[in-house]
C-alpha positions as CSV (number, residue, x, y, z in Angstrom):
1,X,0.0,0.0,0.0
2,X,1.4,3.4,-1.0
3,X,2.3,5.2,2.3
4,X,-0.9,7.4,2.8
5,X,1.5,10.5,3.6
6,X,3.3,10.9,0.6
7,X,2.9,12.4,-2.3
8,X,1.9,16.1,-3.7
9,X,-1.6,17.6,-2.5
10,X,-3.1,18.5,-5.6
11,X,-7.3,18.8,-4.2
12,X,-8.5,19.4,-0.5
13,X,-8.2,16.2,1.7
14,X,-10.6,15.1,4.9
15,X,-9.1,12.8,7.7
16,X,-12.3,10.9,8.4
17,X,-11.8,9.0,11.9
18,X,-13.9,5.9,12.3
19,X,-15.0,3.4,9.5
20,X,-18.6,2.4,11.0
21,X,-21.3,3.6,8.9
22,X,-21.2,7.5,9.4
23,X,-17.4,7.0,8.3
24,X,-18.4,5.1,5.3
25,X,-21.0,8.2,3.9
26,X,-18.6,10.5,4.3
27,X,-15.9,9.2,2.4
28,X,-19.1,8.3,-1.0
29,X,-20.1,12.4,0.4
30,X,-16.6,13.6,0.1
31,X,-15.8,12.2,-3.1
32,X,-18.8,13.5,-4.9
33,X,-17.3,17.1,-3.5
34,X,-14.1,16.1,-5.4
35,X,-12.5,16.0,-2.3
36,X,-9.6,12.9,-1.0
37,X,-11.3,11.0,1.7
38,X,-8.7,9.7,4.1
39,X,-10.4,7.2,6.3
40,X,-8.3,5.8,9.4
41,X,-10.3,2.8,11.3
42,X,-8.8,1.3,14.0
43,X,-9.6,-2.3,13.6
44,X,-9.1,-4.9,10.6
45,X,-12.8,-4.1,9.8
46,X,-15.0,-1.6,8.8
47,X,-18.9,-1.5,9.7
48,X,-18.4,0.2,13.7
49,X,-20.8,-1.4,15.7
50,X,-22.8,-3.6,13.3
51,X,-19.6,-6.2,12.7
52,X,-19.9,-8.6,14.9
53,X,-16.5,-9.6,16.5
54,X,-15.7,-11.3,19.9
55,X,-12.8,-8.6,21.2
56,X,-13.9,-7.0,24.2
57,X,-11.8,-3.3,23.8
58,X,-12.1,-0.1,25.2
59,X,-13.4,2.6,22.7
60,X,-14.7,-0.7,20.2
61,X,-18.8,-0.4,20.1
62,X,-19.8,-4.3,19.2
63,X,-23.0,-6.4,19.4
64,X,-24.2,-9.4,21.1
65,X,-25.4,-12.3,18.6
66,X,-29.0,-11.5,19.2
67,X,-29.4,-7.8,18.4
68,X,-32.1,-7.1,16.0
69,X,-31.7,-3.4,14.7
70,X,-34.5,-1.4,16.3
71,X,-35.8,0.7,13.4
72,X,-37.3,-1.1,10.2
73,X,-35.1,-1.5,7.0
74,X,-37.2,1.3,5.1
75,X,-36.9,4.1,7.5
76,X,-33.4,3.1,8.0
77,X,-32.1,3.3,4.9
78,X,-29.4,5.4,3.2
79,X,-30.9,8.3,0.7
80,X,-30.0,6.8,-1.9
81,X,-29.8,2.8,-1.9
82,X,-33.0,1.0,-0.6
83,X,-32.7,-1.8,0.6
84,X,-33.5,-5.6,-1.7
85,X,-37.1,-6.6,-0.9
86,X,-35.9,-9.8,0.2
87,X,-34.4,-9.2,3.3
88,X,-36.8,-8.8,6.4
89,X,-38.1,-5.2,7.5
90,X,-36.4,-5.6,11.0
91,X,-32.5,-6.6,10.3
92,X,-30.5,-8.6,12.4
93,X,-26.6,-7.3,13.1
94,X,-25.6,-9.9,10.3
95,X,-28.2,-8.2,8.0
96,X,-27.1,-5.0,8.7
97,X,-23.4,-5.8,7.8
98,X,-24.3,-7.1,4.6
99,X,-26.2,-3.8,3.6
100,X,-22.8,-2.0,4.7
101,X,-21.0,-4.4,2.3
102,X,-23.2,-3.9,-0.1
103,X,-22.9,0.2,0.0
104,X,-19.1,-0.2,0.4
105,X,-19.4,-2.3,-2.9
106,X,-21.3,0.0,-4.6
107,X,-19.8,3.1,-4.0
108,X,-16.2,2.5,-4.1
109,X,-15.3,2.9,-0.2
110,X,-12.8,0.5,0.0
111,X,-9.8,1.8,-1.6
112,X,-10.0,5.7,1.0
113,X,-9.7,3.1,4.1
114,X,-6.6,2.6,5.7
115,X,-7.2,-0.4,8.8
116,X,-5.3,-0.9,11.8
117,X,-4.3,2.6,11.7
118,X,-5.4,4.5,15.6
119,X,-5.8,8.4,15.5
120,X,-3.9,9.8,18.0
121,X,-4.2,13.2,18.1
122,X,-6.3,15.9,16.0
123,X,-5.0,19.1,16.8
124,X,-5.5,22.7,15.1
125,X,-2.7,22.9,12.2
126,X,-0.2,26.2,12.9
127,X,-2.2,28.4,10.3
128,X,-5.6,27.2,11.5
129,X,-6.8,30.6,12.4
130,X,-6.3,31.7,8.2
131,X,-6.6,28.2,7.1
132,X,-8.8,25.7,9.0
133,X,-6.3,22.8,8.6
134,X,-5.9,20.3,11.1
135,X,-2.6,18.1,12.1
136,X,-3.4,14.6,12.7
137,X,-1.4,12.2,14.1
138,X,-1.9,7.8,13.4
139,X,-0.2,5.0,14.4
140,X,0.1,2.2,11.9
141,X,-0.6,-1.0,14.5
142,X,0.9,-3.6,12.3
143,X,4.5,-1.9,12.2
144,X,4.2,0.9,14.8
145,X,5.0,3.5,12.2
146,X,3.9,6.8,13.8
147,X,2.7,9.4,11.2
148,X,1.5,12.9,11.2
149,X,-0.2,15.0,8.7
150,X,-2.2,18.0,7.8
151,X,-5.7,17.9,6.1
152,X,-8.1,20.7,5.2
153,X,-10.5,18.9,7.3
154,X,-11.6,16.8,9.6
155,X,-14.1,14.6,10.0
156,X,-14.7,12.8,13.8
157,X,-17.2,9.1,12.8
158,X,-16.0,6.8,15.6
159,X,-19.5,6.6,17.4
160,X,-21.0,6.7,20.9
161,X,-21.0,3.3,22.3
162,X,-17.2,2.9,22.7
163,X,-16.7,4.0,26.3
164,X,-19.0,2.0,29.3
165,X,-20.3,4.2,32.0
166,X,-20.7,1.4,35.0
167,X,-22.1,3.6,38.3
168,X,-20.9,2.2,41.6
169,X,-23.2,1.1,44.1
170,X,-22.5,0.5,47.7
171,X,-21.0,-2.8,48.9
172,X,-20.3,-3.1,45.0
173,X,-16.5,-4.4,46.0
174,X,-17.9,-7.0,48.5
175,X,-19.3,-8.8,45.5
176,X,-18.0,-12.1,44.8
177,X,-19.6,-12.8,41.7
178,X,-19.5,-11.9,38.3
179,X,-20.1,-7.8,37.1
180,X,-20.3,-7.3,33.3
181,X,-21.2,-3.8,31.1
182,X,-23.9,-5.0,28.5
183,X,-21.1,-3.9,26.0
184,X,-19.4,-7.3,26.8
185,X,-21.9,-9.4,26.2
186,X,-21.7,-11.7,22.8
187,X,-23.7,-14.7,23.3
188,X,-25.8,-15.9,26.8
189,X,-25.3,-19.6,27.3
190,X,-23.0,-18.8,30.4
191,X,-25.7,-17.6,32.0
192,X,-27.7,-21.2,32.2
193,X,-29.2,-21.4,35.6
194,X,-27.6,-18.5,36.8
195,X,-29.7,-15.9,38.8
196,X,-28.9,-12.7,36.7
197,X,-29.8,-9.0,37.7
198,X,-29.6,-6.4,34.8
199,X,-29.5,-3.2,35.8
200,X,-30.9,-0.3,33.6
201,X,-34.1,-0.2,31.3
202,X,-32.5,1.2,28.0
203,X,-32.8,-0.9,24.7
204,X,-29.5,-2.5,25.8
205,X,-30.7,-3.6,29.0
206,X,-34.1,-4.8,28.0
207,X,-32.3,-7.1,25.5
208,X,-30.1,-8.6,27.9
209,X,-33.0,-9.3,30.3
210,X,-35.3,-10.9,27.3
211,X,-32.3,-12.9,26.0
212,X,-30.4,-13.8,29.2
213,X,-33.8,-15.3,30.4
214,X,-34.1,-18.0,27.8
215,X,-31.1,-19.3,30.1
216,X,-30.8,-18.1,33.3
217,X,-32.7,-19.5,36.4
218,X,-34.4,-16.4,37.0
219,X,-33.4,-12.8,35.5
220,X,-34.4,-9.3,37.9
221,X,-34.4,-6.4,35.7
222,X,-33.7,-3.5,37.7
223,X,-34.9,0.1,37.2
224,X,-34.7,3.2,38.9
225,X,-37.7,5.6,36.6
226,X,-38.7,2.7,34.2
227,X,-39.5,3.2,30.7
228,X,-41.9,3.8,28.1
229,X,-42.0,0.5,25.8
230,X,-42.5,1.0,22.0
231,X,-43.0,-2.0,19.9
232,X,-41.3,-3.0,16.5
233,X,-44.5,-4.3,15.2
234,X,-47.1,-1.0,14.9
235,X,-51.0,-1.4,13.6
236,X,-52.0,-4.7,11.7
237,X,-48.3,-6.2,12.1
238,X,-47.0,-3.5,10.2
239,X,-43.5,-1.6,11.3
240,X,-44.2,0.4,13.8
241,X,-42.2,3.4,13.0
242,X,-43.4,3.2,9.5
243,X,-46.5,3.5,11.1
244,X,-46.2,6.7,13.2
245,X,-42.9,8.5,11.6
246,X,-45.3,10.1,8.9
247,X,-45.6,13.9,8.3
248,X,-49.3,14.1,8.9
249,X,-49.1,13.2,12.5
250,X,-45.6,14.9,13.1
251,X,-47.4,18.4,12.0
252,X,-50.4,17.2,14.9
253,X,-47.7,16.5,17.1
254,X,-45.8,19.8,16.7
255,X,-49.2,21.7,16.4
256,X,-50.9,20.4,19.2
257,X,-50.2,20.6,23.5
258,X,-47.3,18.1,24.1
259,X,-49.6,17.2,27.0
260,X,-52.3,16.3,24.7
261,X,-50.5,14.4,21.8
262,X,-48.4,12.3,24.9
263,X,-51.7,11.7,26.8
264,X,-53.0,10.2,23.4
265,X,-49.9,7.9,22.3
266,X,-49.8,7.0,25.5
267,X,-53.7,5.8,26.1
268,X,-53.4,4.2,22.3
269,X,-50.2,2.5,23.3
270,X,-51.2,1.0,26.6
271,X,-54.7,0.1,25.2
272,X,-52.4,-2.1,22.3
273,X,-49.8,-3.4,23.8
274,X,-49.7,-3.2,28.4
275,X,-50.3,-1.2,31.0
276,X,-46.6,0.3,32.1
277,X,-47.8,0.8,35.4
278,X,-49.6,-2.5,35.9
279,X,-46.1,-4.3,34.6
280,X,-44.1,-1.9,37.4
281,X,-42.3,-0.3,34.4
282,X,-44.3,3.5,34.0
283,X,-41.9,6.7,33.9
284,X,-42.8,9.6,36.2
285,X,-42.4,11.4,33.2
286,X,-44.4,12.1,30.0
287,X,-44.2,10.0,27.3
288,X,-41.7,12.3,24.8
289,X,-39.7,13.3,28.0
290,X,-37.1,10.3,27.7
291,X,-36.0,7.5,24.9
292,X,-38.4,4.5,24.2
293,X,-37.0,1.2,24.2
294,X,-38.0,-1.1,21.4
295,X,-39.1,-4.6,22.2
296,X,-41.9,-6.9,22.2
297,X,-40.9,-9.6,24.2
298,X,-40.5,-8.4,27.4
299,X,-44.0,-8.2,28.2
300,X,-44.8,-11.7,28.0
301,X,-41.4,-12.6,30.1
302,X,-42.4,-10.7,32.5
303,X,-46.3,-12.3,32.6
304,X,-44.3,-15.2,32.2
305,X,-42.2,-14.7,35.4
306,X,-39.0,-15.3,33.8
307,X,-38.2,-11.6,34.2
308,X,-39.5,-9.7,37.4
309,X,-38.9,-5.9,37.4
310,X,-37.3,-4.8,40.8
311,X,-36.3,-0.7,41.9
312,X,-32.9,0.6,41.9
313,X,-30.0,-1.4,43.5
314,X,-29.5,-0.1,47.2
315,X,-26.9,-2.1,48.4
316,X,-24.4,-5.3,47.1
317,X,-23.9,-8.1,49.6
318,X,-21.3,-10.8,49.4
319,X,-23.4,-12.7,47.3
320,X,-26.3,-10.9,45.9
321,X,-28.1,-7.3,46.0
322,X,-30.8,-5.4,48.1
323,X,-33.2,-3.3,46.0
324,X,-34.4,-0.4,46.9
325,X,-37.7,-0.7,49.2
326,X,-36.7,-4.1,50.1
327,X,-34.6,-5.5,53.4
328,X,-33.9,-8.7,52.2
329,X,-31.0,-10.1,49.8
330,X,-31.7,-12.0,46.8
331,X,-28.8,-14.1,46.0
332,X,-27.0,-13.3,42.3
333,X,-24.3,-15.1,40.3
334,X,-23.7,-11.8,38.1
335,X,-24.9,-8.6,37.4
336,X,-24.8,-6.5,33.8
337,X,-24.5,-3.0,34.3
338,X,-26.6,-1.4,31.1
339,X,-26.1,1.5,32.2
340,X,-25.3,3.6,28.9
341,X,-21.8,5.1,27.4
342,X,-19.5,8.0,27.7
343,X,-18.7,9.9,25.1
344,X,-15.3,10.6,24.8
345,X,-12.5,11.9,22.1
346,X,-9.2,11.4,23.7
347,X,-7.2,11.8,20.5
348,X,-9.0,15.6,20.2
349,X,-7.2,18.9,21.5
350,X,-8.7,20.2,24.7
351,X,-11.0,22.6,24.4
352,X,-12.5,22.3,21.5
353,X,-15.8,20.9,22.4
354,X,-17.1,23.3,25.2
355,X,-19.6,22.9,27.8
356,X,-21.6,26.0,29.2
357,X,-23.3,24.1,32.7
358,X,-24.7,21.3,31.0
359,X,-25.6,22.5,27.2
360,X,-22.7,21.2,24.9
361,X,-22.3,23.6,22.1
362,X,-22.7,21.6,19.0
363,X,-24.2,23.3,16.4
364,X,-26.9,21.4,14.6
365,X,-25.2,18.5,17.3
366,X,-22.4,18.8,14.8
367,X,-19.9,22.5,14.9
368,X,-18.5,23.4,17.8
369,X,-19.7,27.1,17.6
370,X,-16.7,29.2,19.4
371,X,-14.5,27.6,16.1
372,X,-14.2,30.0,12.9
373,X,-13.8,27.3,10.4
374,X,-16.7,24.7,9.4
375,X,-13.7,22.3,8.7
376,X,-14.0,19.6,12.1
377,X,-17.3,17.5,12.2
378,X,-18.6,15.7,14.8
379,X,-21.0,13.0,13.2
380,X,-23.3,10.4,14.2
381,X,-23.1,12.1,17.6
382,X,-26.9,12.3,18.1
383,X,-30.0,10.6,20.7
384,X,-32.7,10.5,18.0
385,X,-36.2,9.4,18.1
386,X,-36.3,8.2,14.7
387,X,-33.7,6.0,13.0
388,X,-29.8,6.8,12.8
389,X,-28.7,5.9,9.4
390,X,-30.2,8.5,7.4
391,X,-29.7,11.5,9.9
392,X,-25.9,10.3,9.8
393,X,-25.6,10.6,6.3
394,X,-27.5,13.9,5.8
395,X,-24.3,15.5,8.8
396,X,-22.6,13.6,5.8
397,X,-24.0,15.4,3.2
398,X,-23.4,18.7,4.2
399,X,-20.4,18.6,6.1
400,X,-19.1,17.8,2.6
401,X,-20.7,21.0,0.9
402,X,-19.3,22.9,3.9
403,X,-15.5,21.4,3.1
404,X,-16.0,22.2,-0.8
405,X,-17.3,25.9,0.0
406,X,-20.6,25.9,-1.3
407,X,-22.1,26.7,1.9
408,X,-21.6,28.5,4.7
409,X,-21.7,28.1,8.5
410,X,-23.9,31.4,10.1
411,X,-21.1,33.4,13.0
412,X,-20.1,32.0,15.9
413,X,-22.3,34.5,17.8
414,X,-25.6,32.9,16.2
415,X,-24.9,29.8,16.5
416,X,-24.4,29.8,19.9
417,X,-27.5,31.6,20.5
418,X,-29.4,28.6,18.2
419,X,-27.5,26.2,20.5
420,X,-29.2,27.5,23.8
421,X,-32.5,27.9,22.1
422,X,-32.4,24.1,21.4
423,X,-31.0,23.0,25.1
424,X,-33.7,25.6,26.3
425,X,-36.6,23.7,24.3
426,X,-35.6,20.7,25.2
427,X,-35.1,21.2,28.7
428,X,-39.3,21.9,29.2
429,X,-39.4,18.1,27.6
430,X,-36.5,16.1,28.9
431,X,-34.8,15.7,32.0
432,X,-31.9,18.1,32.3
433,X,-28.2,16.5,31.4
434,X,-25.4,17.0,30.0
435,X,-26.6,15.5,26.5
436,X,-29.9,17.2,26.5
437,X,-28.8,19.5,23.2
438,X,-28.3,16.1,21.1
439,X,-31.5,14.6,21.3
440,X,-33.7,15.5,18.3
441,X,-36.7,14.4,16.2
442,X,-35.8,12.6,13.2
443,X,-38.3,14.3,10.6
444,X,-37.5,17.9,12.5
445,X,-33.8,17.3,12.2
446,X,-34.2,16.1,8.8
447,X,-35.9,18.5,7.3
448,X,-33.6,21.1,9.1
449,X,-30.5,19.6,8.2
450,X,-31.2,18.6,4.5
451,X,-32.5,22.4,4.7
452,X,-29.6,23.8,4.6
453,X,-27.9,22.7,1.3
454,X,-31.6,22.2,-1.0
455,X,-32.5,19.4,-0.9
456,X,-35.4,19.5,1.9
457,X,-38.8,18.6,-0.3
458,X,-40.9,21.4,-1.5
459,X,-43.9,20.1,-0.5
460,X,-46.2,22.8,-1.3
461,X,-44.7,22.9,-4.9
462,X,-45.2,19.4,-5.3
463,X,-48.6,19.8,-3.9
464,X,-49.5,21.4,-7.5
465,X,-46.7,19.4,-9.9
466,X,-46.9,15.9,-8.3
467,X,-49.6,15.1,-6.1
468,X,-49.5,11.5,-6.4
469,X,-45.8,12.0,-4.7
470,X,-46.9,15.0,-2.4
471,X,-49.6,12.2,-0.6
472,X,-47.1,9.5,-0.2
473,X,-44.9,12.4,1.6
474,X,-47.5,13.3,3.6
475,X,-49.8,10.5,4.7
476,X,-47.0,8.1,4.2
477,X,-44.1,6.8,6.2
478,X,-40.8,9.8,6.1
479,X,-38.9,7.7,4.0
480,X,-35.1,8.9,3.6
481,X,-35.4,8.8,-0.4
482,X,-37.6,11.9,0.0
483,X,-34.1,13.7,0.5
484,X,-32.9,13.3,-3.1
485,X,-35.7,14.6,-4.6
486,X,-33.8,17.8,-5.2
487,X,-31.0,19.4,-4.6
488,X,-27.2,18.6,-4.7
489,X,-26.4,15.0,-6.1
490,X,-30.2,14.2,-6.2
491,X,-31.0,10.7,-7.4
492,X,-33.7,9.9,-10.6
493,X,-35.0,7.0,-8.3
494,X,-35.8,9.1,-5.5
495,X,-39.4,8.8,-6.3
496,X,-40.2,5.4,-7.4
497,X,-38.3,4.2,-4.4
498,X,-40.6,6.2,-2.1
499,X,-43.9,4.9,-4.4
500,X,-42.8,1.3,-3.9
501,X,-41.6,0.8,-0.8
502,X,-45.2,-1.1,0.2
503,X,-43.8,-3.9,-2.3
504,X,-39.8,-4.1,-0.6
505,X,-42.4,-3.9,2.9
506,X,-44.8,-6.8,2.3
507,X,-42.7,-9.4,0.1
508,X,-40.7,-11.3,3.0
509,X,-43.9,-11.1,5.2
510,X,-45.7,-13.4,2.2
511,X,-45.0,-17.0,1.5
512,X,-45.1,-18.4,-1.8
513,X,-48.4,-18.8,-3.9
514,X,-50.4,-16.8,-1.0
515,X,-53.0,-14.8,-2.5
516,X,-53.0,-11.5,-0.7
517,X,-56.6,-10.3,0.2
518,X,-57.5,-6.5,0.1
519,X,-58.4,-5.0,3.9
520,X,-62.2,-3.3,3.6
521,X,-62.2,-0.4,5.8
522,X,-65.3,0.4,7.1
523,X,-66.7,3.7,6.4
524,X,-67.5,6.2,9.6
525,X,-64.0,6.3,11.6
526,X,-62.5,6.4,8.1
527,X,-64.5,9.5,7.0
528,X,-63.3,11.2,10.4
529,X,-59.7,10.1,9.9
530,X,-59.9,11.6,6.4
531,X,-61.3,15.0,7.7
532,X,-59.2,15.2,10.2
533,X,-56.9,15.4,7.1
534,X,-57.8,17.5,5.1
535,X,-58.5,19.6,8.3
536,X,-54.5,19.2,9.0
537,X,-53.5,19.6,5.4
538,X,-55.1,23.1,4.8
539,X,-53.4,24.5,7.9
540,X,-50.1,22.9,6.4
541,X,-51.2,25.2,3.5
542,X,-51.9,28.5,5.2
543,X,-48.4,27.9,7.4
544,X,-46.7,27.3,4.1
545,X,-48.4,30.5,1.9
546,X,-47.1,32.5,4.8
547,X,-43.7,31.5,4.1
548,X,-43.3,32.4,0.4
């Protein structure tokens, strides 16, 4: 391999750190900017967390055998390669990976990736303040060759589930059995007859419960404020974000009271599926105040008595825990801490990711705002409610149009002040913390992101030109193809991906030679849904005519 330092600069280079997915759209974003993507990945792999590997490293994301990707193929998808309708609508790790090859294929990735390679520092170059260059520093870990360089950019993809955050409970040393972080676990055949307690009700820890109980003797899944428990499949077996991530309802859901539209997802959600409090698992808070977690086996383990949902950990023993509200011990044999991750950027110069109290100034989650240059990224660095994939590659997308000039960041000054207007909006939903300026909505985010370089739909427009298209935008799931309808590096099967996604839905759901049957929909809740509507749509209308 030609030694990635030489040779003369002759067209703007990126250093892209990480070669997990966000990594991967930068470099196909970068090179359509007729820009050098330089991509440094740590490992002998590319994929980030969605190759499966048995290391157990620090700062190395992985997944356990089980994990089942939380948001439906569809809605998941990258702008501009839908996925075969072969594969199922909820992907396991395995089927993820193969998607990633199959981009990587596709697109040409391979040959910007340099493996084994560790970043080991990203600091401002000497001319930064006229030039925006940065000096990075890799270590080639096959010969220990140390090497340092300066690119006109850089690019920061190496993820959020790297670092483990394990709390420490009292008596936690006296324990003389086994403590994990859920980011060790790969399969869950050593936990046969074991009495297990996994602490923490996030996706991570409700899958650890679910799977660990098809072995263990019993399985206590601890919580200190529960959790609000979507389902993957929504209305009629369908995909439940395909279901509810549609444009119609997100217009209700930003018109209306966030009391109201939370009081009613939450009554048609329990009615569905449980009642949260009844199963010991209901938040203090609102229903949009904190993540969901995605399952829908725990309910019946739980009816089932193979999981039993217990408070906080008060205190270890020797050989087992005391919950909170309780005096007596139950005896363990280990305990997995899913307790969440750290985020942390060792290799990066000190200060340049600020803090002011809690609100972490990442503009659009993305620029840190005190820096004059829109040349160093942060990407994939985000707590959506909505898929990942395609908010990743839109940062992509426009990071790249930053790096080639054709846009422009706004000063440092309004940035900031966008920054604590976010934190301050999200602080009357969420619980305050230190992340509180990342979480966002994934068709608000969208649309504000892909905003900013063209290539958000003009739905009123399209209203008039294309209403076939305009309905399946707006009574239709929010699929990411909408995104390259227009704008830079649009693609001519934007549209027929987004007309046909129903038959890439329903073909692995159908076995061979079935005849499907069409659903009648009986007529007096339909004719209210449908006026409701309309009733929506023509305020959409009005908002829009203002805008022009």
């Amino acid at each position: 391999m030609k030694d990635i330092m030489d040779g003369v600069q002759s067209k703007k280079r990126v250093a892209v750190i990480g070669g997990g997915v966000c990594g991967i759209c930068s470099i196909k974003c970068l090179k359509e900017e007729d820009v050098e993507p330089v991509c440094f990945e740590k490992t002998g792999f590319f994929g980030g967390t969605w190759r499966y590997h048995e290391d157990d490293v620090v700062g190395l994301a992985a997944v356990t055998s089980a994990t089942v990707a939380n948001n439906s193929k569809e809605m998941s998808a990258i702008s501009d390669f839908p996925p075969p309708k072969e594969i199922p609508n909820y992907l396991s790790h395995k089927k993820v990976y193969e998607m990633v090859c199959g981009y990587v294929n596709q697109f040409d990735i391979l040959r910007y990736m340099h493996f084994n390679h560790e970043v080991i520092s990203v600091r401002k170059a000497e001319d930064y303040e006229t030039s925006g260059k940065w000096t990075v520093t890799v270590k080639n870990l096959l010969t220990n060759k140390v090497m340092t360089d300066t690119y006109d950019g850089a690019f920061i993809c190496t993820g959020q589930f790297g670092y483990p955050n394990i709390p420490n409970f009292p008596g936690q040393d006296k324990f003389k059995g086994r403590i994990l972080h859920s980011k060790q676990l790969r399969t869950f055949e050593s936990f046969k007859n074991e009495r297990v307690v996994v602490v923490g009700v996030g996706c991570s820890g409700v899958d650890a419960a679910t799977e660990t109980s098809n072995f263990a003797e019993q399985v206590y899944l601890s919580s200190r404020n529960g959790a609000w428990i979507f389902p993957r499949l929504g209305p009629y077996g369908l995909p439940f974000d395909m279901c509810y991530l549609r444009r119609w309802s997100d217009f209700m859901y930003r018109t209306l009271p966030l009391s109201w539209t939370s009081w009613m997802f939450q009554r048609n959600l329990e009615r569905l599926k449980f009642n949260h409090a009844l199963y010991s698992l209901k938040p203090p808070s609102h229903l949009w105040a904190q993540d969901p977690v995605l399952t829908d086996i725990l309910p019946s383990r739980i009816i089932s008595g193979h999981v039993i949902v217990k408070n906080d950990i008060k205190t270890f023993t020797e050989s087992g825990v005391i919950f909170e509200g309780e005096t007596k011990a139950i005896e363990v044999d280990t305990v997995i801490m899913a307790t969440g991750y750290e985020w942390k950027f060792p290799f990066l110069e000190d200060g340049i990711i600020t803090k002011d109290g809690d609100c972490l100034n990442l503009y659009k989650c993305m620029y840190p705002t005190q820096l004059p240059h829109a040349t160093l990224a942060i990407l994939g660095f985000l707590l959506p409610l909505g898929p990942g994939f395609p908010l990743g590659e839109s940062q992509c997308r426009w990071a790249s149009l930053l790096i080639s000039g054709k846009c422009k960041l706004p000063s440092s000054k309004d940035m900031l002040a966008e920054v604590q207007k976010k934190y301050e909006a999200n602080l009357k939903r969420y619980k305050r913390s230190d992340r509180l300026t990342t979480r966002v909505d994934y068709i608000e985010y969208m649309d504000d992101i892909t905003s900013q370089f063209g290539a958000k739909p003009n739905l009123f427009k399209m209203f008039f030109t294309d209403p076939k298209l305009f309905w399946a935008l707006w009574l239709g799931p929010s699929l990411p193809y909408q995104y390259r309808l227009q704008g830079p590096h649009k693609w001519d099967g934007a549209r027929e991906a987004i007309l046909t996604y129903k038959e890439r839905m329903e073909y692995p759901l159908r076995r061979q030679g079935y005849r499907k049957t069409k659903r009648k929909f009986q007529g007096f809740p339909v004719k209210i849904f449908i006026a409701l509507i309309v009733f929506w749509f023509w305020i959409f209308v009005l908002a829009e005519v203002e805008n022009l």
